[in-house]
N, CA, C and O atoms as a GROMACS GRO file, in nm:
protein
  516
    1UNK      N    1  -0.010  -1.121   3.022
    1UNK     CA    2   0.030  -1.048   3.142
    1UNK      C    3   0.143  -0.954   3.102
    1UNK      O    4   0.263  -0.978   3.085
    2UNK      N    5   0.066  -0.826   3.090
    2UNK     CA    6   0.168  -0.736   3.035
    2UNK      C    7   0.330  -0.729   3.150
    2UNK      O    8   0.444  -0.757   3.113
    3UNK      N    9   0.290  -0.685   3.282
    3UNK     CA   10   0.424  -0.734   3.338
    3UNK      C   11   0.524  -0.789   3.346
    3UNK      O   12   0.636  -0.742   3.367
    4UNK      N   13   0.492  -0.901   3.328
    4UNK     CA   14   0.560  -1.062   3.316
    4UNK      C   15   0.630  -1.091   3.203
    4UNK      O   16   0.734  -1.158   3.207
    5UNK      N   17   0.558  -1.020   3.045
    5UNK     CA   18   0.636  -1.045   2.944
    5UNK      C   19   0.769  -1.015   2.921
    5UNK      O   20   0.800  -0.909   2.974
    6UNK      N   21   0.814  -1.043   2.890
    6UNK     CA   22   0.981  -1.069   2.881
    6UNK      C   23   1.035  -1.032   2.695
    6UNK      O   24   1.063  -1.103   2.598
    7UNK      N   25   1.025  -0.879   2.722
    7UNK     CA   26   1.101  -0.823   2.557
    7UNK      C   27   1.196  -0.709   2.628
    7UNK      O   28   1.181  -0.640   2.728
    8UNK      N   29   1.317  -0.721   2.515
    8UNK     CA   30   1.409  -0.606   2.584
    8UNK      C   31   1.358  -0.397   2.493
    8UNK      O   32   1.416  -0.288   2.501
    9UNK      N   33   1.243  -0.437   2.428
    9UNK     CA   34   1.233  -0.270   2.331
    9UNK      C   35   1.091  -0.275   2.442
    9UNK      O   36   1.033  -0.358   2.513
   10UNK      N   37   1.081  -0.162   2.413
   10UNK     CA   38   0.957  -0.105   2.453
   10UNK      C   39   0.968   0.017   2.400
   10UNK      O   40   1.077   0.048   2.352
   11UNK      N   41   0.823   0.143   2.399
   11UNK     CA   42   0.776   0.219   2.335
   11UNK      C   43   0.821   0.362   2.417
   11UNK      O   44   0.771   0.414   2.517
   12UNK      N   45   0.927   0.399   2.341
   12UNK     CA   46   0.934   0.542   2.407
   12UNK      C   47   0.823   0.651   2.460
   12UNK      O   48   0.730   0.663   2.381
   13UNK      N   49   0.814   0.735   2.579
   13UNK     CA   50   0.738   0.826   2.559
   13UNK      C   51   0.737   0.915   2.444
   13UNK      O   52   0.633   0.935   2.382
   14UNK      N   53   0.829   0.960   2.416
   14UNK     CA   54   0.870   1.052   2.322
   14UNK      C   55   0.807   0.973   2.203
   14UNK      O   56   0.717   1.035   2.146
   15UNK      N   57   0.836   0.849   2.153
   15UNK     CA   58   0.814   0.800   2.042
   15UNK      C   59   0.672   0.796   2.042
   15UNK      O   60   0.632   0.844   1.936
   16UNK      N   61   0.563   0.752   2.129
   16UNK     CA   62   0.459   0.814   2.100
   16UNK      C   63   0.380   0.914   2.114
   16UNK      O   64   0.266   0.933   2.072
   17UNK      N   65   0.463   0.988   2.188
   17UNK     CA   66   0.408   1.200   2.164
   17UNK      C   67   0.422   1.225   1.985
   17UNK      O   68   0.341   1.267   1.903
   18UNK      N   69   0.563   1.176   1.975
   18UNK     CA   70   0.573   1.185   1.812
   18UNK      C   71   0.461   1.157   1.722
   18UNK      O   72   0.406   1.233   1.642
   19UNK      N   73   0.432   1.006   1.755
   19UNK     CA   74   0.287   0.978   1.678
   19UNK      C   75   0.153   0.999   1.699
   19UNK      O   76   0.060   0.986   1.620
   20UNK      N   77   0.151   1.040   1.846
   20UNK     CA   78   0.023   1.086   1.850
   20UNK      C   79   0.016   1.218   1.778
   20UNK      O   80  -0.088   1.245   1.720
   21UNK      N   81   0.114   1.300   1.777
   21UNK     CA   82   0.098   1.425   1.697
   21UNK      C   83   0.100   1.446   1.544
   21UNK      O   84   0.043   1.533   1.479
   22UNK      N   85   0.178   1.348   1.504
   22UNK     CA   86   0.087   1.310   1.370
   22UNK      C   87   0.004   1.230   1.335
   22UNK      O   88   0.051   1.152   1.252
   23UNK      N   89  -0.115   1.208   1.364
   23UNK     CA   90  -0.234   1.125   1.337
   23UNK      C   91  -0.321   1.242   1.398
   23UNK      O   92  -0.344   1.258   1.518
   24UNK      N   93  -0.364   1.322   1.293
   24UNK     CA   94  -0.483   1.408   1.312
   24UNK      C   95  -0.650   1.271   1.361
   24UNK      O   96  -0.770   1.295   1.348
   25UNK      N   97  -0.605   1.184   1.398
   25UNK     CA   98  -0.742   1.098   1.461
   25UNK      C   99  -0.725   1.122   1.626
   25UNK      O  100  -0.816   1.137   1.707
   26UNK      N  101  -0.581   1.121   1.649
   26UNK     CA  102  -0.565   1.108   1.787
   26UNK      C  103  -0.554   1.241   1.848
   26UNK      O  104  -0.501   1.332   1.784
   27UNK      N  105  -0.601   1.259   1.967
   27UNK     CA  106  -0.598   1.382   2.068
   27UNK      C  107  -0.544   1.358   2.199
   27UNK      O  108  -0.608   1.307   2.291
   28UNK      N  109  -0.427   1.396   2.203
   28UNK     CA  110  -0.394   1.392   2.383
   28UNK      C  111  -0.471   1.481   2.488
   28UNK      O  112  -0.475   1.600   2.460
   29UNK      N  113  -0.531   1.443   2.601
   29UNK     CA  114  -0.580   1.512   2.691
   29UNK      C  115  -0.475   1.529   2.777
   29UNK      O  116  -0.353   1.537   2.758
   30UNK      N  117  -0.579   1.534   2.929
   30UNK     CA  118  -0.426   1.570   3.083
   30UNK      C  119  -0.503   1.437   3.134
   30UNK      O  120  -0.454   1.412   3.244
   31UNK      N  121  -0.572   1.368   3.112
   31UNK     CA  122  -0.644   1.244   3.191
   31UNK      C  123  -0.569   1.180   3.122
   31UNK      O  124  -0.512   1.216   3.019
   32UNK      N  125  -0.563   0.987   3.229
   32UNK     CA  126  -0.484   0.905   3.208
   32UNK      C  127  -0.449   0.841   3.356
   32UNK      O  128  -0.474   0.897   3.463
   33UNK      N  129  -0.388   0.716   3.339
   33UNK     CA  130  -0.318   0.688   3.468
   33UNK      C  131  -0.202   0.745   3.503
   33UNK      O  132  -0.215   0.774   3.622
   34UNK      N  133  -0.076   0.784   3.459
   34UNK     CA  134   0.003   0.858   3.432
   34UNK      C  135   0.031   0.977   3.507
   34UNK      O  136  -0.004   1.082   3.453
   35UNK      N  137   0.080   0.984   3.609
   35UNK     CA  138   0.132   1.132   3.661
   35UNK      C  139   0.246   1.159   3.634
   35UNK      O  140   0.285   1.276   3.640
   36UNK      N  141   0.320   1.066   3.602
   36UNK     CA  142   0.458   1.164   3.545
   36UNK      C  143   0.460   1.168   3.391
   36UNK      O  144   0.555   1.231   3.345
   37UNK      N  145   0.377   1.114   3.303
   37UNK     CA  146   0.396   1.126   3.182
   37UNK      C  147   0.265   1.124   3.154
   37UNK      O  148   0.203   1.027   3.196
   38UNK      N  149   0.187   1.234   3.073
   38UNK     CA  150   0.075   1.257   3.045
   38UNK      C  151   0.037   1.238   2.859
   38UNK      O  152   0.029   1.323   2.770
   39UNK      N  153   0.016   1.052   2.857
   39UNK     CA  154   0.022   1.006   2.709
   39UNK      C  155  -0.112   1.000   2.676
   39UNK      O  156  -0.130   0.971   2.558
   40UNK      N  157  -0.255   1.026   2.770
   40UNK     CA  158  -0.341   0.998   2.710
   40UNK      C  159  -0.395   1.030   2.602
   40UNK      O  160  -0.359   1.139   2.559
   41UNK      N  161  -0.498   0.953   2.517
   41UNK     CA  162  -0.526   1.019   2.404
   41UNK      C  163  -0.674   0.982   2.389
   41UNK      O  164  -0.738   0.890   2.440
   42UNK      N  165  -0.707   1.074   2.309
   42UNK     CA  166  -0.900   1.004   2.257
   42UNK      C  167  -0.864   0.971   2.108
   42UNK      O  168  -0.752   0.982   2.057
   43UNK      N  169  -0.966   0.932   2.055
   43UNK     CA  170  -0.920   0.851   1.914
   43UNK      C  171  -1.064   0.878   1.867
   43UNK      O  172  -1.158   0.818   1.919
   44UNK      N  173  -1.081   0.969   1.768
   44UNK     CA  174  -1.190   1.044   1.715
   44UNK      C  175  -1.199   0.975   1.544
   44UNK      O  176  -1.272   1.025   1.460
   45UNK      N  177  -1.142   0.897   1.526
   45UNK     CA  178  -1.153   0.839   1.420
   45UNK      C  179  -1.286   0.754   1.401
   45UNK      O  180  -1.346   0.750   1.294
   46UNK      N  181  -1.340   0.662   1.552
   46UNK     CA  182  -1.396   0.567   1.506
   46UNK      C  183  -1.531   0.599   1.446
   46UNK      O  184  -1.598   0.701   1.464
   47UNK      N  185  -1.556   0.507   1.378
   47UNK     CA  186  -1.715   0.547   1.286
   47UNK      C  187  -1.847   0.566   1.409
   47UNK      O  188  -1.921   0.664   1.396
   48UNK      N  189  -1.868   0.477   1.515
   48UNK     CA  190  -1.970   0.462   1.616
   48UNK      C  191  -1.964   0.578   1.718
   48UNK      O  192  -2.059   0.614   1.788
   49UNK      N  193  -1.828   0.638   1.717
   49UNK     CA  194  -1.852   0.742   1.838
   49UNK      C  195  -1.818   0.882   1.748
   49UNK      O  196  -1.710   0.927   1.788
   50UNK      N  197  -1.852   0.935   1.681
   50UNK     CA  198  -1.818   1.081   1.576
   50UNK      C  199  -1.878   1.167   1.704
   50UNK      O  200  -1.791   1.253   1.716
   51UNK      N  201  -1.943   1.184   1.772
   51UNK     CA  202  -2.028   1.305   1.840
   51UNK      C  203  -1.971   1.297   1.968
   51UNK      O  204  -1.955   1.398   2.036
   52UNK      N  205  -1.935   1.174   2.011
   52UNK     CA  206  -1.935   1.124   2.174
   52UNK      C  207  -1.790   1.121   2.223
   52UNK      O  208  -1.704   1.139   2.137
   53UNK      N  209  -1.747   1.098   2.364
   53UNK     CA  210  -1.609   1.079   2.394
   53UNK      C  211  -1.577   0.943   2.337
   53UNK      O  212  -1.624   0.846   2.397
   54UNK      N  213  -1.511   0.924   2.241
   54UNK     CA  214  -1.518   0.767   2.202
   54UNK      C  215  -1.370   0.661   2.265
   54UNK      O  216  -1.332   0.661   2.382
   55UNK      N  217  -1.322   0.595   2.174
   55UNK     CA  218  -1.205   0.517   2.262
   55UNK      C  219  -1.052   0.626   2.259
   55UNK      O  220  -1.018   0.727   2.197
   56UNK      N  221  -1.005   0.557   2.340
   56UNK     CA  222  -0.902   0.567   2.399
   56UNK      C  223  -0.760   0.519   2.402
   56UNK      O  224  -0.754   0.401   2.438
   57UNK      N  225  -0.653   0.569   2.377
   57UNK     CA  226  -0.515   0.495   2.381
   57UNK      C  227  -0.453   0.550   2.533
   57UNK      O  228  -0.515   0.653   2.559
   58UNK      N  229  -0.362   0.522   2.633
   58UNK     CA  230  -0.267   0.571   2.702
   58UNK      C  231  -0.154   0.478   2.703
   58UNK      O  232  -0.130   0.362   2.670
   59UNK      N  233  -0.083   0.596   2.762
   59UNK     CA  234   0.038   0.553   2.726
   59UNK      C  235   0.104   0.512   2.913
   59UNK      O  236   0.060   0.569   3.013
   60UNK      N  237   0.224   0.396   2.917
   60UNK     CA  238   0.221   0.350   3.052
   60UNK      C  239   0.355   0.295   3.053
   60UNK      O  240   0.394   0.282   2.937
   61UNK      N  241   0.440   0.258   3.136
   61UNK     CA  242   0.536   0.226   3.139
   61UNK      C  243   0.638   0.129   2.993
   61UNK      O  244   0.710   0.029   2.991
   62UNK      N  245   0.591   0.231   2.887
   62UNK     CA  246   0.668   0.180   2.742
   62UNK      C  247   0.563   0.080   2.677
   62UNK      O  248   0.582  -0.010   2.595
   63UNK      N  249   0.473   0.113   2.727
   63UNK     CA  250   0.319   0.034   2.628
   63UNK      C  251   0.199   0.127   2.616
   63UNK      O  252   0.182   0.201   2.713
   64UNK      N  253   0.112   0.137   2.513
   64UNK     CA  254   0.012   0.226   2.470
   64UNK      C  255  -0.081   0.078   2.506
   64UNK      O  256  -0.048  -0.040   2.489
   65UNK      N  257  -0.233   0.149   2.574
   65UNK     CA  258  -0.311   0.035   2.654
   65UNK      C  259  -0.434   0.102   2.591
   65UNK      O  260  -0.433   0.215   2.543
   66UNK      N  261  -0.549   0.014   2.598
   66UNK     CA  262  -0.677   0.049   2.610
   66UNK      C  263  -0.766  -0.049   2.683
   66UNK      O  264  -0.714  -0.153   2.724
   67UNK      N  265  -0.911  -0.025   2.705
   67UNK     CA  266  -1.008  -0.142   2.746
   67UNK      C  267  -1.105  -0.185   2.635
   67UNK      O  268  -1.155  -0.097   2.564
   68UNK      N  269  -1.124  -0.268   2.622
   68UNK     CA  270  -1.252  -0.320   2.573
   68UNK      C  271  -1.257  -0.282   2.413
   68UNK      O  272  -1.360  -0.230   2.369
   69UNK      N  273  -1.141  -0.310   2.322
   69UNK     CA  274  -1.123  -0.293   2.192
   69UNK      C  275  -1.223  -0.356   2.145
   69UNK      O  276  -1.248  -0.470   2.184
   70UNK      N  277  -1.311  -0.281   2.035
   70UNK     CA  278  -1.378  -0.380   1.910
   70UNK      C  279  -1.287  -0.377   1.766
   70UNK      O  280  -1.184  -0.329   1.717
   71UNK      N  281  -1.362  -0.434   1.746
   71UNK     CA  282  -1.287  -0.420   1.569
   71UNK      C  283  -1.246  -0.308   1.492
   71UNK      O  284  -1.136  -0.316   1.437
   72UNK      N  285  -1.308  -0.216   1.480
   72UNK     CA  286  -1.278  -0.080   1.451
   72UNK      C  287  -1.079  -0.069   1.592
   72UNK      O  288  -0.959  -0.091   1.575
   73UNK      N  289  -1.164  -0.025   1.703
   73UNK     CA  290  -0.983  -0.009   1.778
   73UNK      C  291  -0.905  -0.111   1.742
   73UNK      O  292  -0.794  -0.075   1.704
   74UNK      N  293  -0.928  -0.243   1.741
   74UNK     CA  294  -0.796  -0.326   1.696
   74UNK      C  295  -0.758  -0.317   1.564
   74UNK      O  296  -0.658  -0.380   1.529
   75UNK      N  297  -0.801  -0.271   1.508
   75UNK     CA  298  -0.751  -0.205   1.371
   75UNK      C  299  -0.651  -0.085   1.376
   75UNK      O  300  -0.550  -0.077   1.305
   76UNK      N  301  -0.693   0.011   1.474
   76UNK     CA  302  -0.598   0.119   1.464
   76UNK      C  303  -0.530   0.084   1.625
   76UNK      O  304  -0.503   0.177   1.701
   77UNK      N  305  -0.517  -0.002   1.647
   77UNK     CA  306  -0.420  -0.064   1.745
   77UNK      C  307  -0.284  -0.098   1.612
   77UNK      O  308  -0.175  -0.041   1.600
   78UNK      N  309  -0.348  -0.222   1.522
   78UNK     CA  310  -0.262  -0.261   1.451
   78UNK      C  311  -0.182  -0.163   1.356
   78UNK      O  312  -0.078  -0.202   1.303
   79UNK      N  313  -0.233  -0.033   1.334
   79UNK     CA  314  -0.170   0.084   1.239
   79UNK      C  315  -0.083   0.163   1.354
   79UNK      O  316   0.010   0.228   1.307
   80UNK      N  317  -0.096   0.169   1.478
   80UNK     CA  318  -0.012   0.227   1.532
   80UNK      C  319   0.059   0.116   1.603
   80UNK      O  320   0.070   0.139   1.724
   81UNK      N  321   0.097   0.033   1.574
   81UNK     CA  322   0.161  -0.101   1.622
   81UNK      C  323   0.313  -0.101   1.524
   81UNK      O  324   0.429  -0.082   1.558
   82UNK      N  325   0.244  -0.135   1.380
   82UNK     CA  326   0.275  -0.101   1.289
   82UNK      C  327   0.375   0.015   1.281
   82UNK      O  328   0.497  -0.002   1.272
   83UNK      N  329   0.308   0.145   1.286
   83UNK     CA  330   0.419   0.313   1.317
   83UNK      C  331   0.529   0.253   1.406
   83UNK      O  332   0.636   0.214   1.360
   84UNK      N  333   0.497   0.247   1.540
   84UNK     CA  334   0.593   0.202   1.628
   84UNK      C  335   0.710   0.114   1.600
   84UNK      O  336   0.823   0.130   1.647
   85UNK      N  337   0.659  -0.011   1.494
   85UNK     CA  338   0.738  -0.135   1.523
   85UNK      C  339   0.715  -0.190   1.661
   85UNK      O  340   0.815  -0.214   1.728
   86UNK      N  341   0.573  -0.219   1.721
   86UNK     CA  342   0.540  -0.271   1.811
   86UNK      C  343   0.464  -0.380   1.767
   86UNK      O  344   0.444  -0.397   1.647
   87UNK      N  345   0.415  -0.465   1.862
   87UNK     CA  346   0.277  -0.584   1.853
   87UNK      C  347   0.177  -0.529   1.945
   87UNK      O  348   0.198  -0.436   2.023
   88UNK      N  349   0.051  -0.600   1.928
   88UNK     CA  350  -0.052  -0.576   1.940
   88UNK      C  351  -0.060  -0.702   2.067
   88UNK      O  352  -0.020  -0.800   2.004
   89UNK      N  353  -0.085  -0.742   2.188
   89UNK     CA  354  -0.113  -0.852   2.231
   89UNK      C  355  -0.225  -0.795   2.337
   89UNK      O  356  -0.227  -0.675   2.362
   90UNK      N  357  -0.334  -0.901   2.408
   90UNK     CA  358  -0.424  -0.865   2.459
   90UNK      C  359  -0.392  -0.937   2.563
   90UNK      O  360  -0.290  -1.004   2.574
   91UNK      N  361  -0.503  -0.922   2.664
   91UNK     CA  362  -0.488  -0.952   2.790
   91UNK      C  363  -0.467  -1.121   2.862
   91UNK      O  364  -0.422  -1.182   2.959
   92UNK      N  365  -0.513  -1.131   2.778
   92UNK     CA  366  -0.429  -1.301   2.804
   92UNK      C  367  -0.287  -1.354   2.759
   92UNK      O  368  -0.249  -1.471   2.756
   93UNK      N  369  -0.230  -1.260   2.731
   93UNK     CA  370  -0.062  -1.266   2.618
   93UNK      C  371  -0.066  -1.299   2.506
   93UNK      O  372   0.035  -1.352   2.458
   94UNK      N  373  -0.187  -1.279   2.422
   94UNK     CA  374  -0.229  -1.328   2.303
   94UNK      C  375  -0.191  -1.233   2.193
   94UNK      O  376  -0.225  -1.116   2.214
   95UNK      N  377  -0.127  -1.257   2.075
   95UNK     CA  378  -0.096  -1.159   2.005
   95UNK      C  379  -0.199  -1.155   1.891
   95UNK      O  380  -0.253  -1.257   1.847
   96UNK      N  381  -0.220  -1.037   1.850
   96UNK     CA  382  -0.318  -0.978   1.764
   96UNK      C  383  -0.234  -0.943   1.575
   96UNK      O  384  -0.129  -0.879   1.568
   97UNK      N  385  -0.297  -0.991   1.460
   97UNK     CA  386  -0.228  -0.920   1.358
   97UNK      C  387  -0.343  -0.919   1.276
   97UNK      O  388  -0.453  -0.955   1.317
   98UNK      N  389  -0.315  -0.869   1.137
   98UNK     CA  390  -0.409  -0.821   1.049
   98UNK      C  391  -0.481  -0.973   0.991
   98UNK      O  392  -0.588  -0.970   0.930
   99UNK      N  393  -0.416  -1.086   1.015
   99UNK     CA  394  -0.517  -1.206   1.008
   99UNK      C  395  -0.561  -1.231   1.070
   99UNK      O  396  -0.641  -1.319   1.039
  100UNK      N  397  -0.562  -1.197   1.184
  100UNK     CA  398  -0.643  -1.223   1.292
  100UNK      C  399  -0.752  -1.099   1.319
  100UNK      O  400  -0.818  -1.106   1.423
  101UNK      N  401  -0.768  -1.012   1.251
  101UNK     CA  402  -0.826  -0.890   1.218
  101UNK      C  403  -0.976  -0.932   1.125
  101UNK      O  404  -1.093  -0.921   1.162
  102UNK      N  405  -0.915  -0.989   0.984
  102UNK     CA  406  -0.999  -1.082   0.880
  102UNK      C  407  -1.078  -1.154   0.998
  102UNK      O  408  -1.195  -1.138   1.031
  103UNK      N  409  -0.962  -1.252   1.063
  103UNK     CA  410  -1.090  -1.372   1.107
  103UNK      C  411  -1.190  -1.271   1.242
  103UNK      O  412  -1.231  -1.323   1.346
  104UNK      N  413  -1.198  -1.216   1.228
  104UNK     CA  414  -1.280  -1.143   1.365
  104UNK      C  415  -1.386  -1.075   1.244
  104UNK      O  416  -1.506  -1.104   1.249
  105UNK      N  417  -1.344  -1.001   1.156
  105UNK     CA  418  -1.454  -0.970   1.058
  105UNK      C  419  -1.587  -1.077   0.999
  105UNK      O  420  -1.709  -1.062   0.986
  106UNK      N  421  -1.462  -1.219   0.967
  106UNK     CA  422  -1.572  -1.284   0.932
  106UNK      C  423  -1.624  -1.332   1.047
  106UNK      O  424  -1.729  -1.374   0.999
  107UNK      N  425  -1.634  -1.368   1.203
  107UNK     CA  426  -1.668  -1.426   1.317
  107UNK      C  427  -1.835  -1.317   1.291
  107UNK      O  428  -1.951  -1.352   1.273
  108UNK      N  429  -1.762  -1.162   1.303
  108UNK     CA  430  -1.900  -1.054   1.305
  108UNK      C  431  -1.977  -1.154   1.212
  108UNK      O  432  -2.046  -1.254   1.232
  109UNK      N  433  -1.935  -1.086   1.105
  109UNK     CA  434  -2.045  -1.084   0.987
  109UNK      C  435  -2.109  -1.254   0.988
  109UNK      O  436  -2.230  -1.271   0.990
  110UNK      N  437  -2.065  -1.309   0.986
  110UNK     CA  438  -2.138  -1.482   1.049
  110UNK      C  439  -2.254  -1.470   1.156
  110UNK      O  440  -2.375  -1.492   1.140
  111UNK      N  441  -2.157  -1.411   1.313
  111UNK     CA  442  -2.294  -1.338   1.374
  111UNK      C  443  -2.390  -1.298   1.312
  111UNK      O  444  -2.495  -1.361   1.310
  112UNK      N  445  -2.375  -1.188   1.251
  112UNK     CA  446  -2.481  -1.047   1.217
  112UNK      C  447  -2.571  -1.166   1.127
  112UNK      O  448  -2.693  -1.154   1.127
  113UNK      N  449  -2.501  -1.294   1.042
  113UNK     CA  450  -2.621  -1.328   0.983
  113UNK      C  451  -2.652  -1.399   1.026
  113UNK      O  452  -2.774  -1.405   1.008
  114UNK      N  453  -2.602  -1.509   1.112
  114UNK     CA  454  -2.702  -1.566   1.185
  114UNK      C  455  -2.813  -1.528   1.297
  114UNK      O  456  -2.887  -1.611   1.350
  115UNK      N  457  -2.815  -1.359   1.330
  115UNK     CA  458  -2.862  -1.314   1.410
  115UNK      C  459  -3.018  -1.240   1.335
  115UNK      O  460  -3.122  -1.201   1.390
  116UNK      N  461  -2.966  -1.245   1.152
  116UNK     CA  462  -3.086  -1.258   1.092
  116UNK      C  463  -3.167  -1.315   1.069
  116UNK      O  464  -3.283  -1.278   1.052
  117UNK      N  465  -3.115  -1.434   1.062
  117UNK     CA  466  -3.194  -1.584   1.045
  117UNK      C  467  -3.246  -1.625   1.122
  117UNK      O  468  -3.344  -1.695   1.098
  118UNK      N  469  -3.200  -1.597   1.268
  118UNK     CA  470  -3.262  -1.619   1.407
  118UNK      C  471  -3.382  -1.521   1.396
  118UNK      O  472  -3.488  -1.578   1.425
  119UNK      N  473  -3.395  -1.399   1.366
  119UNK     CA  474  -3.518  -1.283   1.423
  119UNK      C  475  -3.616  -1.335   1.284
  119UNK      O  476  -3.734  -1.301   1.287
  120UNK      N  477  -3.578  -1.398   1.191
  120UNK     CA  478  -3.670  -1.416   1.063
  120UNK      C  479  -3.787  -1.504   1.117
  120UNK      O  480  -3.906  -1.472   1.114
  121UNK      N  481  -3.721  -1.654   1.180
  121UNK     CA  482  -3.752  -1.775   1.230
  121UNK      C  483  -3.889  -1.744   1.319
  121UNK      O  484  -4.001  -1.793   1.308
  122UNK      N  485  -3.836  -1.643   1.411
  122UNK     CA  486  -3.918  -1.636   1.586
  122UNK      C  487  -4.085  -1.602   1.516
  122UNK      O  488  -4.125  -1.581   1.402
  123UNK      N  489  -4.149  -1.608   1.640
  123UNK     CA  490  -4.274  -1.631   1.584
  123UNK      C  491  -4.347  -1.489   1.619
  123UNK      O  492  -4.262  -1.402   1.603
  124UNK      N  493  -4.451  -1.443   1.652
  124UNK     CA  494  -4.459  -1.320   1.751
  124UNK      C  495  -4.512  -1.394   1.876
  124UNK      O  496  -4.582  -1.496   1.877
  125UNK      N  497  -4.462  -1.314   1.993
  125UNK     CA  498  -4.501  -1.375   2.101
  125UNK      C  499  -4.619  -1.417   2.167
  125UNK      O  500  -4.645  -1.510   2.243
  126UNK      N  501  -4.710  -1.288   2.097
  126UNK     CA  502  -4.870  -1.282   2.142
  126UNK      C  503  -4.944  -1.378   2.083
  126UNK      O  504  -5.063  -1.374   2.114
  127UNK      N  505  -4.897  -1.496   1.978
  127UNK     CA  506  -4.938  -1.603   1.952
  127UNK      C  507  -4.923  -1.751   1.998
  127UNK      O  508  -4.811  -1.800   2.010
  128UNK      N  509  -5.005  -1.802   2.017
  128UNK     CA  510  -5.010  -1.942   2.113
  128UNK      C  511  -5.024  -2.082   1.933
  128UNK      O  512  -5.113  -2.093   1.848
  129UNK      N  513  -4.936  -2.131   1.945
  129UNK     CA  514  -4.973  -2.258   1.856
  129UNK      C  515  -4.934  -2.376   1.888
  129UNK      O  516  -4.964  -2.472   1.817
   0.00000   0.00000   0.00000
């Protein structure tokens, strides 16, 4: 509960106009929640969205936010966490770091193969045995 947490630093606006302007990945638009401070950004880095509007950082009362991070964004959550001297925590007050980065890689790649082993197994459907 971002509200509720209890730290005395938080993230300047200024300090991340600074970094969004150096990271040729990030782009500030005029969209955002934000009417008095216009931090949004698109994040053109990721590998899955090169063509498309892809994810997103904004910026909000001294925290940079997004929705629905995969692995690729919590990665460059953690590099601009990192710039800042900030943490990474998610929506349950859970904090995020680069080991916890690993174990989400191997969680995928475990998926992805057990999700091979599963489609190898199946039978075709149009068969009765």
């Amino acid at each position: 509960d971002y509200e509720n947490y209890e730290e005395d630093s938080s993230i300047s606006f200024e300090e991340w106009l600074k970094l969004v302007e150096n990271d040729s990945e990030l782009k500030l638009t005029d969209d955002g929640d934000s009417a008095e401070e216009k931090g949004f950004c698109l994040w053109n880095g990721h590998s899955k969205y090169k063509d498309d509007e892809g994810p997103w950082f904004d910026y909000y009362k001294g925290t940079i936010y997004t929705k629905n991070p995969d692995e690729e964004v919590i990665e460059k959550m953690l590099k601009i966490a990192d710039s800042l001297k900030a943490k990474v925590m998610g929506d349950d007050g859970e904090f995020y770091s680069e080991a916890d980065l690993e174990g989400l890689r191997i969680g995928f790649e475990d998926a992805r193969e057990l999700s091979k082993q599963i489609s190898i197994q199946k039978k075709p459907w149009w068969r009765f045995w």
